[in-house]
N, C-alpha and C positions, 0 to 999 in steps of 0.2 A: 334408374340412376343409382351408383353407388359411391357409398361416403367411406370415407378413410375410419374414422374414429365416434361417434355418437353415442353418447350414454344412455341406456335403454332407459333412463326417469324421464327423458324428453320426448321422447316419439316412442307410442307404443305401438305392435305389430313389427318390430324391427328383427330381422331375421341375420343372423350372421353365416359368412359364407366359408368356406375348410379356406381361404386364404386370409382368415383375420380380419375380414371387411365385413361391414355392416349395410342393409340395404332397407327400402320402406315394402314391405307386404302390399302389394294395394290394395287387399283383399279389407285393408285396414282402414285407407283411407275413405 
């Protein structure tokens, strides 16, 4: 799933994508 805006101090493992979008790694969760 991907999220428009999220601050990486709230979920780490968050990877951003070359359109500015941000997503969760699940490698993370």
């Amino acid at each position: 799933m991907k999220y428009n805006v999220i601050p990486s101090f709230y979920i780490k493992g968050i990877i951003r994508t070359e359109e500015g979008k941000y997503y969760i790694n699940a490698t993370y969760t």
